[in-house]
Residue frames as qw, qx, qy, qz and C-alpha x, y, z in Angstrom:
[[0.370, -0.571, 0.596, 0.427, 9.59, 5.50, 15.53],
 [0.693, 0.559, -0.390, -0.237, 10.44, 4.88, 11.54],
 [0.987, -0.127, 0.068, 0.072, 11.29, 1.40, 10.94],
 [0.466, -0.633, 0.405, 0.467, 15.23, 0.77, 11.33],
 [0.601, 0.207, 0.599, 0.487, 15.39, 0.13, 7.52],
 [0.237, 0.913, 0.247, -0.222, 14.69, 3.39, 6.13],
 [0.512, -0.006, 0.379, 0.771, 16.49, 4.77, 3.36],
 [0.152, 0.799, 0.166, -0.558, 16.62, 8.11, 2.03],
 [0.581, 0.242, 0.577, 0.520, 17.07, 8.17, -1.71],
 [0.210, 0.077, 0.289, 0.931, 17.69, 10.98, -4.72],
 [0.431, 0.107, -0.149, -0.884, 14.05, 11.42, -5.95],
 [0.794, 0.101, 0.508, -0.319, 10.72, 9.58, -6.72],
 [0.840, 0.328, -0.402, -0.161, 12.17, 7.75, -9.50],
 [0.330, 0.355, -0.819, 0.308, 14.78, 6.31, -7.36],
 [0.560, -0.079, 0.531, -0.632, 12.27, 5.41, -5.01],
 [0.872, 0.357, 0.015, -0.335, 10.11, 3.55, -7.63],
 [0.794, 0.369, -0.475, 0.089, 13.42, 1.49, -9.11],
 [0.188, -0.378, 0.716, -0.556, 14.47, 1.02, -5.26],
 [0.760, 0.076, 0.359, -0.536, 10.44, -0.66, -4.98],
 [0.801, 0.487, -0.264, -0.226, 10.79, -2.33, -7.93],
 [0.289, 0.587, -0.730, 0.199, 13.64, -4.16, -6.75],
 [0.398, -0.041, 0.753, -0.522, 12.23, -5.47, -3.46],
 [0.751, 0.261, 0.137, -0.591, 9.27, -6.32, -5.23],
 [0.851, 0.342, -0.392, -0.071, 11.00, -8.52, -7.46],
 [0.059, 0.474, -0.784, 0.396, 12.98, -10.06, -5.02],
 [0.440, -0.070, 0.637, -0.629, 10.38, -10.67, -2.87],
 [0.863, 0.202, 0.082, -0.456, 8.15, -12.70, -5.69],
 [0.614, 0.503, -0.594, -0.127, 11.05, -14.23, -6.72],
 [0.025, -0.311, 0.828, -0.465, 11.63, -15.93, -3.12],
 [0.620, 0.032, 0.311, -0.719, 7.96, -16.39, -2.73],
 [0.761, 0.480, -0.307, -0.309, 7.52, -18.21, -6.24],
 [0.291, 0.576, -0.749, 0.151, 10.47, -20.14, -5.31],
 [0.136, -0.187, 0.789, -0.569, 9.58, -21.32, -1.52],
 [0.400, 0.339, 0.765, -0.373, 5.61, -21.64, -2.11],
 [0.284, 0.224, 0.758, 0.543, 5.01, -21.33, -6.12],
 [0.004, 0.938, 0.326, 0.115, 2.26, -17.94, -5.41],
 [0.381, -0.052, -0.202, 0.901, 3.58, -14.57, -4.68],
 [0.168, -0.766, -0.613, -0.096, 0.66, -12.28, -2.77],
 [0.269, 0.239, 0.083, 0.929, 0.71, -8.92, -3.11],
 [0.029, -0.881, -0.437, 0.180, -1.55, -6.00, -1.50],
 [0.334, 0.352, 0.090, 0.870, -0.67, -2.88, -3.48],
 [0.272, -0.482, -0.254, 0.793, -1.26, 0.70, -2.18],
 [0.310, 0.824, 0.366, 0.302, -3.42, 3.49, -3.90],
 [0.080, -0.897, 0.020, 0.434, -3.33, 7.29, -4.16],
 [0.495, 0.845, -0.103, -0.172, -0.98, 8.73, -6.56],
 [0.085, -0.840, 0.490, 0.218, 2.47, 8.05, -5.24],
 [0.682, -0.017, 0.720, 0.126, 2.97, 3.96, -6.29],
 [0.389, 0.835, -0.122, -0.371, 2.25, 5.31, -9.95],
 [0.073, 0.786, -0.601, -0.125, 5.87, 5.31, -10.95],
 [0.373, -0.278, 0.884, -0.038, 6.42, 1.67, -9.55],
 [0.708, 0.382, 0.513, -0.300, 3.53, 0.37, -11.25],
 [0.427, 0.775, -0.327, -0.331, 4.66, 1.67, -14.63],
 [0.005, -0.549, 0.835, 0.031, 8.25, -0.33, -13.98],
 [0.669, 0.010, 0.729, -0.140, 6.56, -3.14, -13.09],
 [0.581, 0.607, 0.155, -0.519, 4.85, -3.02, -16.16],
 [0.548, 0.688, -0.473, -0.053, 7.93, -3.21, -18.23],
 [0.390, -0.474, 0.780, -0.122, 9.97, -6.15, -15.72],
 [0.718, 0.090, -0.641, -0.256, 10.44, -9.58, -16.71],
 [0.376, -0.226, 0.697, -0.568, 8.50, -11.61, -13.86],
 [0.130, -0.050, -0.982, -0.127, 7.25, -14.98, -13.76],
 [0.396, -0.149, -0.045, -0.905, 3.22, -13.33, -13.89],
 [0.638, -0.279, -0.682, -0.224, 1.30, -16.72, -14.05],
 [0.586, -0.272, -0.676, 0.354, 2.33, -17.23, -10.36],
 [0.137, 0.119, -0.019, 0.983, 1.47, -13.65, -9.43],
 [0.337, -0.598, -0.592, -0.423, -1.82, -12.49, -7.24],
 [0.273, 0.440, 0.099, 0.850, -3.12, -9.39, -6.69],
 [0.331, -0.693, -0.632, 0.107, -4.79, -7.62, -3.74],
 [0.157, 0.582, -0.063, 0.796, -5.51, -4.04, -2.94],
 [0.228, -0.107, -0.611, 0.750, -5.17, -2.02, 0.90],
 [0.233, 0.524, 0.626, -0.529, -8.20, -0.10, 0.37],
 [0.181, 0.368, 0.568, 0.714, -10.36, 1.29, -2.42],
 [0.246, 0.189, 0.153, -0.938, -13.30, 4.26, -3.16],
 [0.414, 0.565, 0.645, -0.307, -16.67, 3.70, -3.47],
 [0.270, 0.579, -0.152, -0.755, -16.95, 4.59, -6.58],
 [0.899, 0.360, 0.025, -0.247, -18.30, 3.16, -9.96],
 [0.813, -0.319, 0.375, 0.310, -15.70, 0.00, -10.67],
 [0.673, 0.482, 0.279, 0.487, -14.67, 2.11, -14.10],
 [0.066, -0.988, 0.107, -0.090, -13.69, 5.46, -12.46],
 [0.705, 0.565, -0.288, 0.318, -10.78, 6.81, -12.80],
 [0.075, -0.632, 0.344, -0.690, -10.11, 7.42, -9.38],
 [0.928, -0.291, 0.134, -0.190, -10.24, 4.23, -8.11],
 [0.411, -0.535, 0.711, 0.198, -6.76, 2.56, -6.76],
 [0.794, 0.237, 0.555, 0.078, -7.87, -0.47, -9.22],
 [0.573, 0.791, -0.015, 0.215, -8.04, 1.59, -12.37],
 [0.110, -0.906, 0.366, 0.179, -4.84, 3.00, -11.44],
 [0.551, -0.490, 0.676, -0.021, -3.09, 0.18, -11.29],
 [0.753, 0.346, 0.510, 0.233, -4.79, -1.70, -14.20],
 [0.629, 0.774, 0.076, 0.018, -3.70, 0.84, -16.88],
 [0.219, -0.867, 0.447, 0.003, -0.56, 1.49, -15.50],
 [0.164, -0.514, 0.829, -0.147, 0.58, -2.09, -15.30],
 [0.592, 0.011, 0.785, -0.181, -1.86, -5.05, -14.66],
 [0.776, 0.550, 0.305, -0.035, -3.74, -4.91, -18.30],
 [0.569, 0.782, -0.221, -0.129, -0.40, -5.06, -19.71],
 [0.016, 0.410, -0.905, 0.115, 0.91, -8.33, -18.17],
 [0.635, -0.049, -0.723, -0.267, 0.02, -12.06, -18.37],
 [0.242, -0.066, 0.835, -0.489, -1.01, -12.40, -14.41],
 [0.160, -0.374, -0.866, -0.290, -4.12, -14.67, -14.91],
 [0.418, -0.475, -0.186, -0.752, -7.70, -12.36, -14.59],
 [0.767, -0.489, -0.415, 0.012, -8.97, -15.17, -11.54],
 [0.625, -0.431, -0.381, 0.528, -5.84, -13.84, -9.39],
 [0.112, 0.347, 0.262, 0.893, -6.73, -10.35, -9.61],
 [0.269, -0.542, -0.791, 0.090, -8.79, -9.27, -6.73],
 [0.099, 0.397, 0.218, 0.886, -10.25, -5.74, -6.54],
 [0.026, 0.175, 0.727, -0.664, -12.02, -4.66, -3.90],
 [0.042, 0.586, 0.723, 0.364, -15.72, -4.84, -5.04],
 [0.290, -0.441, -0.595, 0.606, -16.61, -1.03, -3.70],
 [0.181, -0.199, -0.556, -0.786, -18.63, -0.57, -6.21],
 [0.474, -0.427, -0.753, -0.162, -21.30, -2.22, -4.31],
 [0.536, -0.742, 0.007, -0.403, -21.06, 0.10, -1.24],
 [0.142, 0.569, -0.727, 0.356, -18.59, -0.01, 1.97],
 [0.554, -0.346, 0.626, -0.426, -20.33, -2.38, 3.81],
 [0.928, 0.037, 0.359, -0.097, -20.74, -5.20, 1.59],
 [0.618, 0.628, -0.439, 0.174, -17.35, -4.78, -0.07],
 [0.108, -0.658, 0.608, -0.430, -15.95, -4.99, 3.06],
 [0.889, 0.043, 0.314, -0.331, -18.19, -8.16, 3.67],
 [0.910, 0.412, -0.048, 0.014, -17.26, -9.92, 0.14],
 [0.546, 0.756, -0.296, 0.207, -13.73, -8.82, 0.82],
 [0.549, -0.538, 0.519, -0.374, -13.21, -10.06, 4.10],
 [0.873, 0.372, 0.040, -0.313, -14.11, -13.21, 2.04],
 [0.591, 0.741, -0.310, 0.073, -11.90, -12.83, -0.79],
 [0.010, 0.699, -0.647, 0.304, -8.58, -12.31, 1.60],
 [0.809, -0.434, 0.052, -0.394, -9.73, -15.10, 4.35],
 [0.872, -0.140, 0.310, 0.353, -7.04, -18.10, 3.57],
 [0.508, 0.724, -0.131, 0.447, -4.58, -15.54, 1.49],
 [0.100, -0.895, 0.340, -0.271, -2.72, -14.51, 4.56],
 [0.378, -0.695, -0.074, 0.608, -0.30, -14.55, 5.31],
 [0.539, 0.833, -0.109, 0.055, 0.54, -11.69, 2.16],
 [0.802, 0.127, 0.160, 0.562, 3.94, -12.05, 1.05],
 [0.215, -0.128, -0.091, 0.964, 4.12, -8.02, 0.90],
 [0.016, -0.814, -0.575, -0.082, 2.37, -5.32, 1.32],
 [0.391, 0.038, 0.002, 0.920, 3.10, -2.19, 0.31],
 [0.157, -0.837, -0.442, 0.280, 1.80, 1.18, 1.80],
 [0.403, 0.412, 0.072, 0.814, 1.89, 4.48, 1.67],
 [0.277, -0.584, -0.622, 0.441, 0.90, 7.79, 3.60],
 [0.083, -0.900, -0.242, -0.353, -1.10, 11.06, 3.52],
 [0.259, 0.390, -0.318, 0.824, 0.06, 14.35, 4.81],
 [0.510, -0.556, 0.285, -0.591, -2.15, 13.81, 7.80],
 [0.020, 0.376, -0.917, 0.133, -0.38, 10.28, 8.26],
 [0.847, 0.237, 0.061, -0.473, -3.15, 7.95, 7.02],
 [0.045, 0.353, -0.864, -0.355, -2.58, 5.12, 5.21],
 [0.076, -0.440, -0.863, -0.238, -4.88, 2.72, 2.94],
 [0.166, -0.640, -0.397, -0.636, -8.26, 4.33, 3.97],
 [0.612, -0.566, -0.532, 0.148, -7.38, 4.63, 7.56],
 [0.150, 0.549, -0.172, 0.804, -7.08, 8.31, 9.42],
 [0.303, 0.160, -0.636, 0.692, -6.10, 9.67, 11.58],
 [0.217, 0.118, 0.567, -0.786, -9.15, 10.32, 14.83],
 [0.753, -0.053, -0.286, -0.590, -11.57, 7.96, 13.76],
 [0.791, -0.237, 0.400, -0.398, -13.00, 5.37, 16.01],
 [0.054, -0.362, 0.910, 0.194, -10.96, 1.99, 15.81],
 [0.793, 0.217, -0.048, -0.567, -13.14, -0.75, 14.15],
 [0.827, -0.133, 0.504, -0.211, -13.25, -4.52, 14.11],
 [0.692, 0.572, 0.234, -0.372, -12.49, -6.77, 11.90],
 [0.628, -0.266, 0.439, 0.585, -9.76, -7.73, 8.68],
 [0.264, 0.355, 0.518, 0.732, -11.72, -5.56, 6.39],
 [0.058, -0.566, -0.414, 0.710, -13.44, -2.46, 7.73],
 [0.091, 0.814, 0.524, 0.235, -16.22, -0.39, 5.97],
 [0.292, -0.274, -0.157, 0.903, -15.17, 3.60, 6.12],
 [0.001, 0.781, 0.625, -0.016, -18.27, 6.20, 6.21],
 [0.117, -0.992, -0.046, 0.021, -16.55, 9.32, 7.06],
 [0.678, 0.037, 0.187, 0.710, -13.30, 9.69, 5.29],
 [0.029, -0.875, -0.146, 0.461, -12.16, 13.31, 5.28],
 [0.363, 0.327, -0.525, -0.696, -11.21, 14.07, 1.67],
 [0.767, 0.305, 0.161, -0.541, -13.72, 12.93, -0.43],
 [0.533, -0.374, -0.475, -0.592, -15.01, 10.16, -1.40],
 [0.588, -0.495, 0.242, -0.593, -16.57, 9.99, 2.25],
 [0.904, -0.083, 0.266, -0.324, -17.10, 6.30, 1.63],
 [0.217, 0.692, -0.688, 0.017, -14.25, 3.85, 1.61],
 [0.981, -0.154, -0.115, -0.019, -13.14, -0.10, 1.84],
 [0.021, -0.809, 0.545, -0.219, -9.96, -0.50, 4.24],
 [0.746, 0.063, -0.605, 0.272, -7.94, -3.45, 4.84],
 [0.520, -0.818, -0.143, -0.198, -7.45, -3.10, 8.90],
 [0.173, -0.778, 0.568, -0.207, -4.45, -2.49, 11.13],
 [0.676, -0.406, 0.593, -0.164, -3.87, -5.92, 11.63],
 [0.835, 0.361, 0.342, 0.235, -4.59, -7.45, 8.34],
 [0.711, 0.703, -0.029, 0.014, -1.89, -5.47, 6.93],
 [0.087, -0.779, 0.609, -0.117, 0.52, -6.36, 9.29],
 [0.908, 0.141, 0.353, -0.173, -0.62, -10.14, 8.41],
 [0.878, 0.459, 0.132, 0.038, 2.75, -10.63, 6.32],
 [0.867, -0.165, 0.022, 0.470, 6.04, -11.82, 5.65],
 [0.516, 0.036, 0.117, 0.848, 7.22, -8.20, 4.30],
 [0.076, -0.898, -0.389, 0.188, 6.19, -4.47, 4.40],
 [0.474, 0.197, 0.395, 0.762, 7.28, -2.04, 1.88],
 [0.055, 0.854, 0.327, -0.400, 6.41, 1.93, 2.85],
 [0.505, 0.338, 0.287, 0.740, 6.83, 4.67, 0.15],
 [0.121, -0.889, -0.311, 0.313, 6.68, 8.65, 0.64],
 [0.525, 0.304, 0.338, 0.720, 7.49, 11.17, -2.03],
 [0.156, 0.556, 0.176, 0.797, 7.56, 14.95, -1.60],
 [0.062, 0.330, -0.413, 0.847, 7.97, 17.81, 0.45],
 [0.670, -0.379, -0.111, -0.629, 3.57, 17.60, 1.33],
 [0.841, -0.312, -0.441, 0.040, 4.54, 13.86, 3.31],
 [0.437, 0.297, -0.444, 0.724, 7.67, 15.72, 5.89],
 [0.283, -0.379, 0.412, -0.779, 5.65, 16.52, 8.13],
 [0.872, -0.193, 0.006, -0.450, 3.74, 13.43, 8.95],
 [0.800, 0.192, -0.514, 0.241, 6.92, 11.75, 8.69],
 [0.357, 0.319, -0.573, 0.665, 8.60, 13.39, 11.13],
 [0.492, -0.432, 0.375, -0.657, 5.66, 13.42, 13.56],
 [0.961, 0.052, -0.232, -0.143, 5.37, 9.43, 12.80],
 [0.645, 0.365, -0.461, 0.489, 9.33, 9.71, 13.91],
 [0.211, 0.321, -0.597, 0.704, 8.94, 11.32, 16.79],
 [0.190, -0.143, -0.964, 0.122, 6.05, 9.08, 18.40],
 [0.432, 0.066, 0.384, -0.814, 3.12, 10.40, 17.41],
 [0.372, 0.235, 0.892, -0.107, 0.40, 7.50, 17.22],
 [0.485, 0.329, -0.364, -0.724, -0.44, 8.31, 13.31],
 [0.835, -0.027, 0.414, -0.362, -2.12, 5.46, 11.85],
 [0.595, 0.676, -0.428, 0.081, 0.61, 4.74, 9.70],
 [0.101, 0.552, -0.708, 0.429, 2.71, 4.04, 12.65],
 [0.780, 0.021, 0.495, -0.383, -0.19, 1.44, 14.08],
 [0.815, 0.455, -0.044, -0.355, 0.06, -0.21, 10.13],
 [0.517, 0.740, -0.424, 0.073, 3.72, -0.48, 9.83],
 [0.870, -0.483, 0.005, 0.101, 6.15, -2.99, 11.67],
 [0.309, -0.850, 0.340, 0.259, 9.50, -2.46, 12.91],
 [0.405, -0.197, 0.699, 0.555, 11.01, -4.62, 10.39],
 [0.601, 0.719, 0.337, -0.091, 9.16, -3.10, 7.41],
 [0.557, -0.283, 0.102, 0.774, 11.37, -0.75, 5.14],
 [0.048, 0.841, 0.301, -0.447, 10.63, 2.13, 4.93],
 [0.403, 0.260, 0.285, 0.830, 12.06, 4.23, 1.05],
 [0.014, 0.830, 0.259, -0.493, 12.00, 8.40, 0.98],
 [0.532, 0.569, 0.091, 0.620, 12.96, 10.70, -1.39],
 [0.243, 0.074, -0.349, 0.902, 15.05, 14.04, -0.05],
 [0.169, -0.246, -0.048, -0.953, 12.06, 16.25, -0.20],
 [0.687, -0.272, -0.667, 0.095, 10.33, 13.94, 2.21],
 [0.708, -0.409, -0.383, 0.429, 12.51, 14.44, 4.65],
 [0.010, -0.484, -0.293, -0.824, 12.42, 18.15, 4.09],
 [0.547, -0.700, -0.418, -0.191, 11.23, 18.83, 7.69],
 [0.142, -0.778, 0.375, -0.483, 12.89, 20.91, 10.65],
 [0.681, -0.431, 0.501, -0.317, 11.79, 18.25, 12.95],
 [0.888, 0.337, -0.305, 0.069, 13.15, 15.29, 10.50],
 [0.265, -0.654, 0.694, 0.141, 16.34, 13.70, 11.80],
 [0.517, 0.617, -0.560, -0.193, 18.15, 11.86, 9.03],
 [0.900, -0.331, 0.283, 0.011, 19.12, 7.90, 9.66],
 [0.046, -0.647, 0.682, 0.336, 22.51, 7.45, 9.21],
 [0.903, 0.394, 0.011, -0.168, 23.11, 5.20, 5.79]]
């Protein structure tokens, strides 16, 4: 079942200045209640947009620290790492402080990132949000679908099916480890994994996500036969 919060919006900019909203809310309570505001951000392409906004918000940055759901093995300057995405987009063009910036190190290989980052996270949790997303075979972070479940609050991934192979994943539990949960899903390619995530099939998206998360679409999302629409 999609969480009961689920909102179906114009397009993926309204999606992204929907996120952007929560998001600032949510640090702005955080910052308020316990003077941090922890974040685990979300890779692939679609967060993009949000990142951008962020970029340009006025947000109280000092108090602001950063953590990511999963990352690619890959050298720590490719472009095709969730990090880079995120730094050009947004982080190297705000004043959060470099120390609360925490990248998954998976540069070094998936088993000792997953090690050092197990680390890293240890006394950070609960996160204050965590925002996801999901593949058109209902993945999320680096976790897919019919692979062997795996210990752990940081989990080593060997045999990811699109490429790279070799992946660092935050785990089903650690990213339900927090006070808020912010899914995003843009275009026509995610309607089917939604609507099989709606009608209870045990994606791993639907293991990641709790029932009070909230859940933002755009139309072409929802852009499925088998979709049913939540009244708004």
């Amino acid at each position: 079942m999609l969480p009961a919060d689920t909102r179906v919006l114009a397009d993926p900019e309204a999606v992204a200045i929907e996120a952007c909203r929560l998001i600032s809310a949510a640090a702005a309570a955080a910052i308020t209640q316990r003077r941090i505001f922890r974040l685990v951000l979300a890779g692939g392409t679609t967060p993009g947009r949000i990142y951008q906004r962020l970029a340009t918000s006025a947000q109280q940055w000092a108090a602001w620290e950063i953590f990511w759901g999963d990352e690619r093995c890959l050298p720590a300057d490719d472009p095709a790492r969730n990090s880079r995405m995120a730094q050009t987009r947004w982080l190297d063009h705000v004043a959060i402080p470099a120390a609360q910036i925490h990248p998954i190190p998976a540069e070094l290989g998936a088993a000792e990132a997953a090690a050092q980052y197990a680390e890293t996270i240890r006394n950070k949790q609960p996160f204050d949000l965590v925002l996801l997303g999901i593949g058109e075979d209902g993945h999320t972070a680096s976790l897919f679908p019919g692979r062997k479940s795996q210990a752990g609050a940081v989990i080593a991934v060997h045999d990811a099916p699109k490429p790279p192979a070799e992946r660092v994943s935050l785990n089903f539990e650690t990213l339900r480890a927090c006070r808020q949960q912010i899914v995003i899903a843009t275009g026509s390619e995610k309607a089917a994994a939604l609507a099989a995530w709606q009608h209870g099939q045990n994606l791993p998206i639907a293991q990641a996500v709790r029932h009070d998360a909230c859940l933002l679409l755009d139309t072409s999302a929802t852009r499925s036969a088998d979709f049913v629409s939540p009244i708004v």
